[in-house]
N, C-alpha and C positions, 0 to 999 in steps of 0.2 A: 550434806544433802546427797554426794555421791556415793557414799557408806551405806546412807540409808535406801536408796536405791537398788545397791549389790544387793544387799541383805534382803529386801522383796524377793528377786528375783529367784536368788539361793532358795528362799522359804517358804513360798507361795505354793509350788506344786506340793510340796510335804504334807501342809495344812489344810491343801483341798482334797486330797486321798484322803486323809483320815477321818476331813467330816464326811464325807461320801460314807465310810466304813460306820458311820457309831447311828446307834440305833433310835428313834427316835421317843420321842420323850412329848409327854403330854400338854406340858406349857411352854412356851420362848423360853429358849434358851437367852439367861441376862450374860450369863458369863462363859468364857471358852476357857479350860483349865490346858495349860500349856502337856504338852507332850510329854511322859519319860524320855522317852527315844529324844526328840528333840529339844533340848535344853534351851530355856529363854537365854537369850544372850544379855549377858550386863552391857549394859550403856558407858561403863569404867574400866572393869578388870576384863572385857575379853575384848583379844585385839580385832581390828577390823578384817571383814573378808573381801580381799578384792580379786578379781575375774579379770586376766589379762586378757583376754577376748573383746574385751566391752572397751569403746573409745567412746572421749568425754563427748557428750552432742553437740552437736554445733548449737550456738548460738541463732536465736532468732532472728529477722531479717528486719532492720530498722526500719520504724513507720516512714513510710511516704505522707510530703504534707500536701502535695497536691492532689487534687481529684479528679483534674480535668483531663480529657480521654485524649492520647495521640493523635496528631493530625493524619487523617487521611488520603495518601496521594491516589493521582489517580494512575489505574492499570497502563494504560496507552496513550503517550504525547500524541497531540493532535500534527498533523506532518501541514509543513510548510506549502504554501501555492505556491509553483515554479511561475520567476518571473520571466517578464519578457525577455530579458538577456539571459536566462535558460534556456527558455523555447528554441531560441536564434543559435543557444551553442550547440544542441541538440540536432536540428536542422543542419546546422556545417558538420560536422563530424558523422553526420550520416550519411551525408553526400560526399565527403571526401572517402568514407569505407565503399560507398557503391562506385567510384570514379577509378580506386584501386584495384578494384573488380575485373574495373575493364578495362583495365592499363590505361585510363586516360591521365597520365601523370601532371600536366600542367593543372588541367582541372581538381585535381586532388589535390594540389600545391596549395589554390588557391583557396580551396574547402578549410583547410588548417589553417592556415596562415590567418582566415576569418575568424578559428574557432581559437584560435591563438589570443587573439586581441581582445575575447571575451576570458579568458580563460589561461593566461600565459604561462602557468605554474601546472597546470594539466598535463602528468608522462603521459598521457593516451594523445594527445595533442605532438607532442612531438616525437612520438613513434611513429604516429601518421606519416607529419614529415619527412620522416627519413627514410622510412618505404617509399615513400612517391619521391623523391630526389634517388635516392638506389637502384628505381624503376626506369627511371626516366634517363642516367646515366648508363645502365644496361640496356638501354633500347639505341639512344645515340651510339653504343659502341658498334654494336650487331650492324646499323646502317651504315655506319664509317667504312667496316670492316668490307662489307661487300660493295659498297662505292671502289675501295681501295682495289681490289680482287678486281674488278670491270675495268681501270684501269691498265692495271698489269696487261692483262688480257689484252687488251687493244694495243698494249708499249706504248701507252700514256707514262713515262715513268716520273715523270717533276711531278705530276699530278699526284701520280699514286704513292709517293712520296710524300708530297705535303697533308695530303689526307690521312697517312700513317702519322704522322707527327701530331694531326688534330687528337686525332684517336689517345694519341700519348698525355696531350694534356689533360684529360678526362682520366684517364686510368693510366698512370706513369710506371708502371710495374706489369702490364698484362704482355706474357707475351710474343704475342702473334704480330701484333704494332712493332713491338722492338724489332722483330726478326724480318718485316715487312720492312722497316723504314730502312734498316741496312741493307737491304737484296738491292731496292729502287732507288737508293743513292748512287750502290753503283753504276748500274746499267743507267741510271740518267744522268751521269758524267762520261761513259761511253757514247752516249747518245749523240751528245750535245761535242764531242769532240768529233766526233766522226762529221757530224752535220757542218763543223767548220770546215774541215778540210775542203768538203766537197764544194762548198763554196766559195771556198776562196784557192782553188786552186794554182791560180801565177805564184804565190808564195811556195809551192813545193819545190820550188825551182832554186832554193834554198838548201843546203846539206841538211842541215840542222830542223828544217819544217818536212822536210821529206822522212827524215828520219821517225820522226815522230808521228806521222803518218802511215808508216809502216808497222810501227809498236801498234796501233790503233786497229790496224787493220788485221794483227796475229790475235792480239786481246777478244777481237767482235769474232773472229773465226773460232777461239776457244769456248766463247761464251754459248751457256745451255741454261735454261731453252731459248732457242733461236728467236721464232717468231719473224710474219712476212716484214714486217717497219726492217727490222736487222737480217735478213736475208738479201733484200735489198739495195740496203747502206753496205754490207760486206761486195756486192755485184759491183756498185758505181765507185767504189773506191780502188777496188782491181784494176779497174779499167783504166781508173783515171792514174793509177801509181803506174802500170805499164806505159799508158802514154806520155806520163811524165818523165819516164826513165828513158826513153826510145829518142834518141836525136831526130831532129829537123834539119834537114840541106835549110840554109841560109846564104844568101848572093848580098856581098858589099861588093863597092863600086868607088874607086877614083881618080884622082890624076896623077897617079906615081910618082908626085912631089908633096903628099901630106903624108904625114904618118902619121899610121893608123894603131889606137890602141879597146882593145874590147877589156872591158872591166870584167873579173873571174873567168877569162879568157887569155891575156898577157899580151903582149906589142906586136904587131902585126907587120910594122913599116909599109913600107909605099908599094903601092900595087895600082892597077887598073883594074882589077876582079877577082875576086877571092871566093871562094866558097867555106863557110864552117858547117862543121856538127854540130847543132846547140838543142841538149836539152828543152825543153818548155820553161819560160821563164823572162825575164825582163831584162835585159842587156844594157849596159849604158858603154855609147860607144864616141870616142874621142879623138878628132881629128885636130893635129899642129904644124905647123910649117913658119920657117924665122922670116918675119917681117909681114906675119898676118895674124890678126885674131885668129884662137882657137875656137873650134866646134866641137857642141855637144850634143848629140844624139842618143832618144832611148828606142832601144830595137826589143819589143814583144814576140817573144816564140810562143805559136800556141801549140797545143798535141797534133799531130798530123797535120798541119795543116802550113806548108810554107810559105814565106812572109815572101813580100814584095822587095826584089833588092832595093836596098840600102846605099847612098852616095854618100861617099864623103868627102868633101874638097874645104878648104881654106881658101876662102877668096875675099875676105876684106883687110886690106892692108891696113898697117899698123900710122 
């Protein structure tokens, strides 16, 4: 069949020139006498002509046995009613974006947090969140901060101190808190040492508490910035470290048969009237004589100001 195919193809235009060319003739032609020029081809002795050009046709498309026409979808799903528990997540999530708005961060909190519980697996939900918690951590810092600052200011310093540490726990890395809370540690341990002394001054009467009163008092003298609390505190501590260092005339009194000893002072023996130079400070003074209870007495120096003499006798036998 595909032989015979070729061989049309080849032969067709040939055969239609030439009838085109022959003249015509008064009855139907019954017979077409082949061509000189183109020789009938034997069915035997001549080989086939083939056309490498020409590829075998495809094959036909096998019947389909059905008839019935494809279902028709349709162009556009119809869209879902948003239910109630839409509406509601809708409604939170629009009020916690208008509460972000206005920095009002708790109320935002609380907008998600609702819109959370319809909706827990919603990132828009806890993006929310976390702006209004970032929000609301940035605003408590800014107010710490200048609580802290108004402190200072006044040499509030424990205060301005604990409020820097709040601030830390909120943001443990920021750092103005850090640098804050180490300034007002210091100066509120100067503070608070300075305040002891002045109040309790009879112990300077002490080597050793005087000493340390006076470190106290170079430290507040180098310390900058001053401020009037520690202008102050440096004033009443001069005064009181001069009075404390400045002797007091002091009058004991006996019956030049006890002997007499003054403790950080040393043995006095017997006398009817002695005068000391005594610092400011607490005296314990001890009178003995053989075949009498001893006596103990404590004799208070204050700064300027001298004491009532002082008796000491032994007088209850043994």
């Amino acid at each position: 069949m595909i032989l015979g195919l070729i061989g049309v193809f080849v032969l067709l235009p040939r055969w239609q020139e030439r009838r085109q060319n022959q003249p015509p003739s008064g009855g139907e032609v019954q017979d077409i006498a082949p061509s000189p020029e183109v020789p009938t081809p034997a069915t035997q002795d001549m080989p086939p002509i083939v056309d490498s050009n020409l590829s075998e046709p495809s094959p036909p498309p096998p019947p389909t046995h059905s008839t019935s026409p494809a279902p028709v979808r349709p162009r556009n799903t119809p869209l879902r009613q948003p239910s109630e528990a839409d509406r509601q997540y809708v409604d939170a999530m629009s009020r916690g974006l208008v509460a972000l708005d206005n920095r009002q961060w708790l109320a935002a909190q609380d907008a998600f947090a609702l819109a959370s519980r319809l909706r827990s697996d919603a990132p828009e939900v806890a993006d929310g969140l976390a702006r209004a918690r970032a929000g609301q951590r940035r605003d408590s810092v800014a107010k710490n901060l200048i609580r802290a600052r108004e402190f200072e200011q006044s040499e509030a310093w424990r205060e301005a101190e604990k409020t820097y540490s709040a601030i830390l726990t909120i943001d443990p890395e920021s750092a103005p808190p850090l640098d804050g809370r180490k300034r007002t540690e210091t100066r509120a341990a100067l503070d608070e040492k300075v305040e002891f002394h002045l109040a309790n001054s009879g112990r300077l009467s002490t080597a050793a508490v005087f000493d340390d009163a006076a470190s106290c008092l170079e430290e507040a003298l180098e310390t900058v910035p001053s401020g009037p609390r520690l202008e102050s505190q440096i004033a009443r501590l001069e005064v009181l470290l001069e009075n404390v260092s400045t002797p007091v005339t002091v009058v004991l009194e006996s019956d030049a048969q006890t002997e007499i000893m003054v403790y950080r002072v040393g043995r006095l023996g017997t006398f009817t009237r002695r005068e000391l130079h005594l610092k400011p400070g607490a005296y314990t003074v001890v009178g003995s004589r053989s075949g009498y209870r001893d006596v103990r007495l404590q004799l208070v120096v204050t700064p300027g100001t001298p004491p009532k003499p002082l008796v000491i006798r032994c007088t209850d036998s043994l």
